[in-house]
N, C-alpha and C positions, 0 to 999 in steps of 0.2 A: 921779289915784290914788284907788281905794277900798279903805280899811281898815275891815276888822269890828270893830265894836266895844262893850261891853254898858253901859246904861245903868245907875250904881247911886250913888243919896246924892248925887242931883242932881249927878253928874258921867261921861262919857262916855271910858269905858276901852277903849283898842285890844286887840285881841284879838293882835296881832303886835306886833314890830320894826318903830317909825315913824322911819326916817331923813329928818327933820325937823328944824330949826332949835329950841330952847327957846324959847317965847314968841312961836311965828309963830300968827296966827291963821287959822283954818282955816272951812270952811263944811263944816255936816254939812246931809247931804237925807235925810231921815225916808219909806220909801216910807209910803203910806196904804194900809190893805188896800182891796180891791175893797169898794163896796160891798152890803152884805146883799141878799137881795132879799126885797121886800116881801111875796111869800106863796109856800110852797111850790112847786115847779113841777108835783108831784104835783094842786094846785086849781087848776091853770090849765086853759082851757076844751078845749087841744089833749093834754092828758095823758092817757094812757090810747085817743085815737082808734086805735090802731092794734092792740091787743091781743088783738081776733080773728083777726087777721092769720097763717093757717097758713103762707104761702108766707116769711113773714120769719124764723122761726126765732131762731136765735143771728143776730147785727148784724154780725160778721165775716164768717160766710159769705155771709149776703147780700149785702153790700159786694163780696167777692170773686168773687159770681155774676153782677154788675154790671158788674163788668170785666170780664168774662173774654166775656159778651155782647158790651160794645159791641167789645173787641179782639180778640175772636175766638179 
């Protein structure tokens, strides 16, 4: 079962109706966000290789120009 629920005054409130037993104990799992990355992807050495690039245009259509080559 997972229920939402908000953390406040160091205590863990469902967000819903928990039909549960009074006094059952339970295990919460906390996700961890992704972590950060370490420098923009804008400084990274592959950022921006592509930029003179006329034939890419908008990323949609090129994608869609892709396919439509290899399936004809």
């Amino acid at each position: 079962m997972t229920v939402p629920a908000k953390f406040e005054n160091g205590v863990f409130r469902p967000l819903q109706d928990v039909q549960i037993k009074e006094g059952t104990v339970v295990e919460v799992h906390i996700p961890q966000p992704p972590p950060a990355l370490k420098h923009p992807v804008r400084d990274t050495a592959f950022a921006g290789m592509l930029i003179d690039r006329d034939d890419l245009g908008d990323s949609v259509e090129y994608i869609n120009r892709l396919r439509r080559d290899l399936h004809g």
